[in-house]
Structure formats: C-alpha cells, structure tokens
N, C-alpha and C positions, 0 to 999 in steps of 0.2 A: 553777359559780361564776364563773368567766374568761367566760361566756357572758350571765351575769347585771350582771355588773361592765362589760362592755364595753355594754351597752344603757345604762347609768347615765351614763357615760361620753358618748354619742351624745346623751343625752336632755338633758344639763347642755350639752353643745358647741349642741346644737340652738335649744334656751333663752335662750341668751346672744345667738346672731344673731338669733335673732326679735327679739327686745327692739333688736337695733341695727338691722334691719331697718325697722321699723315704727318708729322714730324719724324717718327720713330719707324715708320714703316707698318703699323701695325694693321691688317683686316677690316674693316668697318663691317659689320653687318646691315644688309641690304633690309630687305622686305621681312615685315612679321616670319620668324621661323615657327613650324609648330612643335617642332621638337623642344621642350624647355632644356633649359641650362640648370646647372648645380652650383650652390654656392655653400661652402663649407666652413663655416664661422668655429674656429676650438678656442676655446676659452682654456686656457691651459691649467691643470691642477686644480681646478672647481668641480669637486667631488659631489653624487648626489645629495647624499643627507648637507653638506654647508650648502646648494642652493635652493634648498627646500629652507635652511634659516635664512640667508636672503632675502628671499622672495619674502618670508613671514614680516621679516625688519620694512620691508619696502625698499631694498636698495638696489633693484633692477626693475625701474616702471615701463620700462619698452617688452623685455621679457616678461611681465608680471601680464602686461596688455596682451601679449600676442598667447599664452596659456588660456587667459580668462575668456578670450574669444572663442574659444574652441577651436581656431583654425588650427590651433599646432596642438601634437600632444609629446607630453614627457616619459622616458621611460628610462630607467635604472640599467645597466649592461655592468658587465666584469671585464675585467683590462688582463689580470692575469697578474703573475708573477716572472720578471719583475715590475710594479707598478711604476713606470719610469718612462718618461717620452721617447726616448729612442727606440727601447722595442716595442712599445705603444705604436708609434706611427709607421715602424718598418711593418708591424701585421697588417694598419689599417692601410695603405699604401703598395704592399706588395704580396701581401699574405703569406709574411713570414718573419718570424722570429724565434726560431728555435733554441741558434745558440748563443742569446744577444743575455747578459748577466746585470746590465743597468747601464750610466752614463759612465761609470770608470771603470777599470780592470785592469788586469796585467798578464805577460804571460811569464809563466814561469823560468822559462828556456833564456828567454834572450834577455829579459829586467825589465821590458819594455812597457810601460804604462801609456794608457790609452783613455783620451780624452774628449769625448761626444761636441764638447765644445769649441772644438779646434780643427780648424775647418780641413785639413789634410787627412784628420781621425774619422770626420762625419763621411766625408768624401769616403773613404777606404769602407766606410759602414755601408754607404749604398751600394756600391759597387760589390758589396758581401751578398750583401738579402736582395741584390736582385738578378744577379749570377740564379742561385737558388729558390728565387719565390716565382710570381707569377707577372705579366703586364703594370707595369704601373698603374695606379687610378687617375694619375693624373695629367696624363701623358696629352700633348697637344692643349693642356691648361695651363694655368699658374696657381703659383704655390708662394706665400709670404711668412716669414718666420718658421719655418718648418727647421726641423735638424736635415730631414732628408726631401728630397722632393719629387717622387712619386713619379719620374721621369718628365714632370712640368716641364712647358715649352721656355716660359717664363717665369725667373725664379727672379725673388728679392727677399733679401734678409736670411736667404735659407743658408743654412750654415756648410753642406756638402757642396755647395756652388759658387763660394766664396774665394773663388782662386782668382789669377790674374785677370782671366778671360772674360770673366764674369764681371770682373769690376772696371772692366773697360769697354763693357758693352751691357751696360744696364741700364737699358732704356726704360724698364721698367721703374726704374729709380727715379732716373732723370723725368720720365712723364709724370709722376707724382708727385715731383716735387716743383715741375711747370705747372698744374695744375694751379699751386699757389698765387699763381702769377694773374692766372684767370679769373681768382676769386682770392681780392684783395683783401677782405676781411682775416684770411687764413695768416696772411703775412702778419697781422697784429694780434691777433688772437693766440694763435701759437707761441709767439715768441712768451707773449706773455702770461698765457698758462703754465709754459715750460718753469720760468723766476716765479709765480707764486706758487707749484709743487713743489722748487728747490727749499724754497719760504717756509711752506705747512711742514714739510719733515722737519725741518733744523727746531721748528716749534714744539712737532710731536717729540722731539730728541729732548726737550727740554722739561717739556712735562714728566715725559720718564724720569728724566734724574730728580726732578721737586718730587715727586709722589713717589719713589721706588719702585716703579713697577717696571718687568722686567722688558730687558728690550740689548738687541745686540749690540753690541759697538759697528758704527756705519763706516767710518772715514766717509772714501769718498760717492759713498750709497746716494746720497740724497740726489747727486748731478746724475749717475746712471741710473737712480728710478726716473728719474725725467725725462731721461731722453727714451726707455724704453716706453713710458707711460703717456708720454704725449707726443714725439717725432713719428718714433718707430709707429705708433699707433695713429698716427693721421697720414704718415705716408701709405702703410699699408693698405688704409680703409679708401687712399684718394685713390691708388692703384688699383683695386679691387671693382672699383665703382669705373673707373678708364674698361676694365677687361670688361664689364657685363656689357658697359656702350656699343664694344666692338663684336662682339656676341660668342666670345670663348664659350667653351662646355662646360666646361668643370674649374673651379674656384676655389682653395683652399688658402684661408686667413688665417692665420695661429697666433693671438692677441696671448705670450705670455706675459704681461706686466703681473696680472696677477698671482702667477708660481714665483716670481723673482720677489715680491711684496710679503707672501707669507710664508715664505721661508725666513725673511728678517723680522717679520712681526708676529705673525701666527694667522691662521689661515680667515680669522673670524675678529680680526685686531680692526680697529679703526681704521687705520692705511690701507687695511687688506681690502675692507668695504668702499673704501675711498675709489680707488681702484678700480672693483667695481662696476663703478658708477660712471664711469669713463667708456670704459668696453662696453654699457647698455648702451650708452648716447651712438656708439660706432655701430654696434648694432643696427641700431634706428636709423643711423645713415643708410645702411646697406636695404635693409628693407624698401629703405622709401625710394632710393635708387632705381632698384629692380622695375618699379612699376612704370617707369621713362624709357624699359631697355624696348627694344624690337621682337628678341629674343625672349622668352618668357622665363623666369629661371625659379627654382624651387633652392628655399633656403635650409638647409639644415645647420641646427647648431647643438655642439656636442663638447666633451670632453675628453682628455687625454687617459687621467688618472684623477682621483683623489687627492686630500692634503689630509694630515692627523695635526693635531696640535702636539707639542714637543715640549722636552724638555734635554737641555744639553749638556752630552756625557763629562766633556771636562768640567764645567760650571758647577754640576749636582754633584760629582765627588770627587771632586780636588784637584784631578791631575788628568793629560791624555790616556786615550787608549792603550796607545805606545809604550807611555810610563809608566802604567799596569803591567802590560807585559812584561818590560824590563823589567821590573820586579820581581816577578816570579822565573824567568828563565835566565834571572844572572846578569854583570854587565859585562861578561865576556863575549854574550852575544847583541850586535847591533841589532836595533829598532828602528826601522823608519817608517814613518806614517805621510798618508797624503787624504787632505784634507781642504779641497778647494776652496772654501771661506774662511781658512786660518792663515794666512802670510804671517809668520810671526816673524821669522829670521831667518840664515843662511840654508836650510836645509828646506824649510816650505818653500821659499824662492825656488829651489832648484825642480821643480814639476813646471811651477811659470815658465821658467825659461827656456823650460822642455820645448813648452808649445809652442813661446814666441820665433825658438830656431826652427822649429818647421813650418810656421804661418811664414819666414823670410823667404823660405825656398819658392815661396807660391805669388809672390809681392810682385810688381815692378822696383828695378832696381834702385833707381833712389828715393824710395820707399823702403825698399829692405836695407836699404845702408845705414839709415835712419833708426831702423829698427835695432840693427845689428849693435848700432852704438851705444844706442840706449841700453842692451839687454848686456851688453858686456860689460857696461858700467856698474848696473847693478850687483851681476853677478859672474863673476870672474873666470868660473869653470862650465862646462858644456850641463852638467845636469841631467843627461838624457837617460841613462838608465841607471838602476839600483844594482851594486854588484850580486852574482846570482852564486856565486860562491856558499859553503857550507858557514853555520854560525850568523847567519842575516835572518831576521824576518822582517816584512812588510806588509805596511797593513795598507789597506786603501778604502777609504770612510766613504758611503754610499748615504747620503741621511740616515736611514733606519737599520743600513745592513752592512758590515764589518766584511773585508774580504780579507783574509788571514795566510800570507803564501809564504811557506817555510822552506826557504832555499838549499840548495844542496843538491837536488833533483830533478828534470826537466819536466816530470810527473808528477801528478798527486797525489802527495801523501795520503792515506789513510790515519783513521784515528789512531789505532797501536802505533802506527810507525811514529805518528810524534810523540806520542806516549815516551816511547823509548829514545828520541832525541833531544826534550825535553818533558822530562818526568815531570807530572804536576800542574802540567799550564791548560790542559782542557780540562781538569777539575778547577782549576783557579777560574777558570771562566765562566765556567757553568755555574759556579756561587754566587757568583758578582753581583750586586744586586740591579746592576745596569743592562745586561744579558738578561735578555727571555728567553730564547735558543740559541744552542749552537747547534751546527748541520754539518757532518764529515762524511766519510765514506769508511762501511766494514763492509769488507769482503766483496767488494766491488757493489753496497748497494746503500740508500742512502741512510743513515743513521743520524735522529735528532734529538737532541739532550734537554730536560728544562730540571729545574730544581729539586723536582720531586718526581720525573718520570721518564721513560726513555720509549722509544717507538723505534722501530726498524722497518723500512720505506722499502717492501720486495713484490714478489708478485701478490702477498699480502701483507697486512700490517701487524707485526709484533709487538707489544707494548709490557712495558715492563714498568708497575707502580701507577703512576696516574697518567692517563693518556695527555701528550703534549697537546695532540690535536685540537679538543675538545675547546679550548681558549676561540677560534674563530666562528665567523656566523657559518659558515658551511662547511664542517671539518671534512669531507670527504674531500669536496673540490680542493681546498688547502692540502691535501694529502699529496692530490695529483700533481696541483702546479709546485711545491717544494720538492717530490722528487723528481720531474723534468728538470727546475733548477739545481738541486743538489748534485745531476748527472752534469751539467755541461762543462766541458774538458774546458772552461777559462774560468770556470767559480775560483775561487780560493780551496786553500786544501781544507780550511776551515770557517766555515760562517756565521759568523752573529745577527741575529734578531735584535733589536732592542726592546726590554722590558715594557711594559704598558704598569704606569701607578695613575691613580685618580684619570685615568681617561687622556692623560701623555704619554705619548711614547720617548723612550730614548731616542735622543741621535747622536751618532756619532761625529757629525758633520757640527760647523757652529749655526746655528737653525734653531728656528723658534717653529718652525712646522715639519715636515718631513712626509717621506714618500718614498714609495721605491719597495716596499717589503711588503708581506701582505697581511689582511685584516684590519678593518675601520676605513673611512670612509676613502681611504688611499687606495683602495681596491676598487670601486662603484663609483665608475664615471656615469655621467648622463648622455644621453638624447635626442635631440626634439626636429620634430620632423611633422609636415601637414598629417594632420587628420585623416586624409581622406587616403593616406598611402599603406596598405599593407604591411607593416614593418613589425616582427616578432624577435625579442631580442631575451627572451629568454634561456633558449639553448645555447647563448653566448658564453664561452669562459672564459676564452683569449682574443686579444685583439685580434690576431691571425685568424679568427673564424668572423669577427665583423668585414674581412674583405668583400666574401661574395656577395655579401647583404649591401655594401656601399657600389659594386660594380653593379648592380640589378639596378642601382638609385639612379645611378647616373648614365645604364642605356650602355655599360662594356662589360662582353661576356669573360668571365674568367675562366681563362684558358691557362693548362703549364704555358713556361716562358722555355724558350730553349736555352738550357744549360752548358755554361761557357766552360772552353777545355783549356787549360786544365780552371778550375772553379777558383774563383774569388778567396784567397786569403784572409780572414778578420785583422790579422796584423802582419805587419812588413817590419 
C-alpha cells in the first residue's frame, strides 16, 4: 500500500512539472541520468562559529538531522579579505577576485561610486571578473539570488541580470510562481505567512522600545524582510525544485534573508534565528525534492562569509564619520559620506538616486517613466557623482571598513602626502577609539596604524611598538590578505578597521552586525558536503582558491577563460 501511495505521489509531483515544464520551454530529463547533479544551497553571512550556536540552540533541525546522520560532514573554510559577497562569489564562481575591495567603492578619477546592489554595477562586476577569471561554475545551470551568476543559463533574483531582457523573459520567475497554482495550499499559506512576519517585527520593534534594548530604527524593514524572507524564499526554493525535475547540473540558491536580518538585529538576535528557521524548512524542501528527480543530485550547503556582532559608529560616539573628520580637517574642506542604511536627508538621497538613474536606463519605458518621476520628485538634482576637485573628502562606509578618498588627485594618496594636505587627520584617526586600524600606503607598500603599534606590509614585515597583527586568529594569513587589499588601485587612499570592545566590532554602516573586514567569525564561512566526498578545505584562504575545489564537485575542469580585448573595465 505505502509502495503504491508513494508512485501516486511521484506520478501527481511528476505531472505538475511537466505541465510547468513544457510551458516555459524548459528540458525535461528523460531516463535515470548517472551523472548526479549539484545543488548549491548559501545561506548567506551564517558564519561558522554562529552555526555551530545554532545548531547548539536547536534552531536548524533539518540541518542539525542531516550532520547527526553522518551523511553530510561540516568543515570551516576562509573567504578572505574582503569578507563580502561580491568578491565572495566572484572567487567562488569564476575564480577571481583580485581587485574586487567589497559591495561599495569609488574611483577617484571621475567621483564615481559603485554599488553591488544596482543591477548596472553588478552587471559591469561580472563582466569584470570574468573577462579575467576562468569558465563560470554555473554555466548551462541556474543561479537564484546571487549578485553575479556564474554564467547561469537561468538567472532569478540575480542582481547582474536584472536588466530589461531579463525581466521580460523570466520564465524562471514566472514558473515559480505558477507552481503556486499547482499547489494551492501555497496561495494561502504564503500570503499569510508573509502578514504574520510583517506582524512578529512591528511586535519585536515594540519590545525593544518597552525594555531598551538595542535595535535600529526600521521604517519600512518590516515589509522588506517579508518579502525577502518568505516570497523571495519560496519563489527561489519552488524554482530550484522545477530545475532538479528537469535535470539541470548545477544549482545555485542564495537564501540572503538572513544577512539582511542581522545586520538590523545582530547576527544571534531573535529575528536573526527566526530567520533561520525558515531557510532550514527550505532546506528540507530541497533535500526531499531531490530524491523524486531522475537525475541524482548531490547537495551542498555553504556560506558566503561570516557576521560579527556590532556596535554603531554614529550611536556609540555622538556623531558620523564625516563629522569627525570635519572636525579635524576644518569646515573649509567638504565631507561627504555614503552610507547605505542611513537616508537621512538631501545629501544620503543623492547615492539613491545615483542608482535609481541607472536602474532607468535598463527598465522598459513606462517603467522607467515612473521611475523617473518618482526619483525627480524626491530629489531634484542628478546626484551621480561627488565633485573630484581639490578640498573634498569622501568617505564610503563598508560595515566594518571605512574607505577614505582624498580628492585632488586621480591617484592614491600616500600617507605623508595627506599628512601634508591635512595635517593631523591620520593621527586623529588612529586615536579614535572607534578605529582599530588604519591601512595607507608608504613608499608604495602597505602601511598599518593601531594605537600602540605600526607594521609596514613589504617583502617582510616591519613593526614598530606592538605588532598590529597579532589581534587576529592567524596573523600571518591577515598579513597576506591586508596587503593584497591595501594594494588594490580602488581601496581608498586611507582605510579604517573598526575597533573590536567586549567582542563588537565597530561599524561604520548603521548595523547591528557587520562584515566585510577581517577577523571573527566574518572571516570562517562554512561547508557541508556528503561524507563520502573527498573534500580538503584547509589550504583554503580565498574564495578564489574554493573554485577548482567546487568545478571538481560539479564534474568542470577549470581551465583559463579567454581573455577579452581590450579587458573589462570595473567602472565606466
């Protein structure tokens, strides 16, 4: 009977993807393949040491079952510096990120700021690292939530594929979200999971102000954790579960709700774990999925980067970054700062509006008409770039890491030279008690400052007083990845670390968790991968070195890519 019941079961699941299948144009896999499939589940900013408290708490029992079985095992890897998803996935995807500095920057030359999150920027990102890296890993697969997508045949939600083309031929969307249709439950369960997350935040917002405890100011957070926390995340997982039916290779799901959650609460907050809980339940879809495909697929699930728990630089002593600076270098010279979670007034608007004028360029028209009016409304001038003139500086807040670019120059300053253009402001920084390093350049090699000691980053290490180094779990490795970061020609000409007190880091950013810099558990993503698979991840130290280890997983040999003439630009 259970034997007769479960074919009925297969043949109804079978049924429904063909029908979504053969809407869309998409492959069906025929007969048992023996080649298995990859399915790639990133749990985004779930650092090893928080799911190792996780899993202690019990607040991932699909993950906690699939460890204790022995079929899967865990293992700890280094992401590198900077611990950030962009050049996180450009390594793990192309095998390369050399000169990638985190999710913002700028260059000096033209004022121009650059935004991982704006799909013209992510776009102009792939098109960088893979000019220069190797094959995509995920080329002739699909890719969901990603910033870049690996050369996927099928992208949704990926942010560099987000142009017109894409959004008028996203079958992948559209099958996802037909699948609701086939499984009516989804239509009422959804909607209404969606109103009681909206629900639980407005509540957790309320607890905080009764007890004191701390918590950012949301506006309109509660509606966008929902929609990334429960749409984004059952569309992705119902598409994911369409591709194994039809028997793609390779699978890459990027469930951030939980980086977007502890950066507002903290990585280990109730919400964070809320969260979660969510992503295990998706999990378990996908697992149980597999075992219906034709196709055999092996699951691996991993992470991007870490999260630190935080504490926020304007909140903890008074005033911005900016308004530091300004202090110490006069108000004859302007300050601008950009700081993605801060929209306060006319001068954060104008980064917004940066990006909303180049998402127009990419829209259908009356889409972007729409857009146009809205963005004019708000803010009256174009906003695109910071003037690059002499007397500007500009900061650009990374969570953990400060990018400091002192105009006047098309190049980067060295430490003396701003020394002498403003006297006083890399000792004023270096005191501060919100800085734990600053990173510059002498004599073209990297040079970095903490309170009590200085090191000089060359073919060996100088240190002068107490070694900066010595603060992280492996100062050597940290040696190596701050001076490849201190070298790359888009850093700032000056870079801040944020301090570490009682086991928080600063941020710069308004964030209750943070990432992006190195040291704590923002460095040590995770792994987990069957038992029975060879997989050595300790000579790991950059993502860029987990490529050949993920092309061996998934059966493509990593070969150079041929390099495009003249080479990919990082900004236009």
């Amino acid at each position: 009977m259970a034997s007769r019941l479960r074919r009925l079961l297969r043949w109804l699941l079978e049924k429904r993807y063909h029908v979504l299948s053969h809407l869309f144009g998409a492959p069906v896999a025929g007969e048992a393949q023996a080649q298995p499939g990859s399915v790639f589940i990133q749990v985004d900013a779930l650092g090893y040491d928080n799911l190792l408290a996780v899993l202690k708490r019990g607040g991932m029992p699909h993950l906690n079952a699939l460890l204790d079985s022995g079929e899967y095992q865990l293992e700890r890897w280094r992401c590198g510096l900077p611990s950030d998803t962009p050049p996180v996935q450009s390594g793990l995807m192309y095998g390369y990120n050399e000169d990638l500095v985190g999710f913002y920057w700028m260059d000096k030359s033209t004022g121009r700021r650059q935004n991982c999150a704006n799909p013209p920027h992510a776009k102009l990102l792939e098109e960088h690292v893979a000019a220069r890296g190797e094959p995509g890993l995920l080329s002739g697969g699909s890719s969901y939530g990603t910033i870049v997508s690996g050369n996927a045949r099928k992208t949704v939600f990926t942010v560099s594929c987000l142009d017109s083309y894409h959004l008028h031929n996203a079958y992948g969307l559209l099958g996802a979200l037909l699948f609701a249709v086939f499984k009516p439950q989804v239509l009422v369960s959804t909607p209404a999971r969606f109103m009681w997350d909206v629900i639980r935040e407005m509540l957790d917002f309320l607890d905080a102000r009764r007890t004191g405890r701390l918590r950012r100011r949301e506006g309109f957070f509660p509606i966008t954790r929902a929609i990334i926390n429960i749409i984004f995340r059952d569309v992705a997982t119902a598409g994911a579960i369409m591709d194994m039916f039809c028997g793609l290779r390779t699978i890459y799901v990027s469930y951030l709700g939980y980086d977007v959650v502890s950066h507002h609460n903290g990585p280990l907050s109730h919400n964070a774990l809320r969260t979660l809980k969510g992503i295990d339940r998706a999990i378990g879809r996908l697992r149980r999925a597999s075992g219906w495909c034709r196709r055999p697929y092996r699951i691996y699930i991993l992470s991007d980067h870490g999260m630190n728990p935080a504490i926020i630089f304007h909140q903890e002593y008074g005033q911005p970054l900016s308004s530091y600076i300004s202090s110490v270098v006069g108000d004859q010279v302007a300050v601008d700062e950009y700081d993605a979670d801060r929209y306060l007034g006319r001068e954060q608007l104008s980064p917004l509006n940066q990006d909303l004028e180049e998402m127009e360029k990419h829209l259908p028209r009356s889409v972007a008409g729409l857009v146009h009016r809205i963005r004019t409304f708000v803010y009256h001038t174009d906003g695109y770039r910071s003037p690059v003139g002499g007397g500007r500086i500009s900061v650009i807040d990374c969570s953990p890491i400060a990018h400091i670019y002192v105009h006047g120059t098309p190049y980067r300053l060295e430490v003396a030279e701003i020394g002498r253009v403003h006297p006083g402001l890399v000792e004023a920084l270096v005191s501060h008690p919100g800085v734990g390093l600053l990173m510059g350049l002498e004599n073209g090699r990297v040079v970095l400052y903490s309170k009590d000691g200085r090191a000089v980053l060359g073919d060996r290490i100088e240190v002068e007083g107490n070694n900066p180094l010595l603060q992280f779990e492996e100062p050597d490795l940290a040696a190596q990845e701050i001076k490849r970061f201190g070298l790359t020609p888009l850093s700032g000409d000056l870079i801040l670390f944020g301090a570490v007190h009682g086991g928080l880091t600063v941020c710069f950013q308004n964030q209750l968790g943070a990432h992006g810099s190195v040291g704590g558990d923002q460095s040590y993503p995770f792994f987990i991968h069957p038992a029975g698979i060879d997989v050595s991840l300790d000579g790991v130290t950059t993502a860029a070195e987990m490529y050949p280890i993920l092309c061996r997983l998934v059966g493509m040999e990593a070969r150079q890519a041929e390099v495009l003439e003249p080479s990919v630009p990082l900004i236009r």
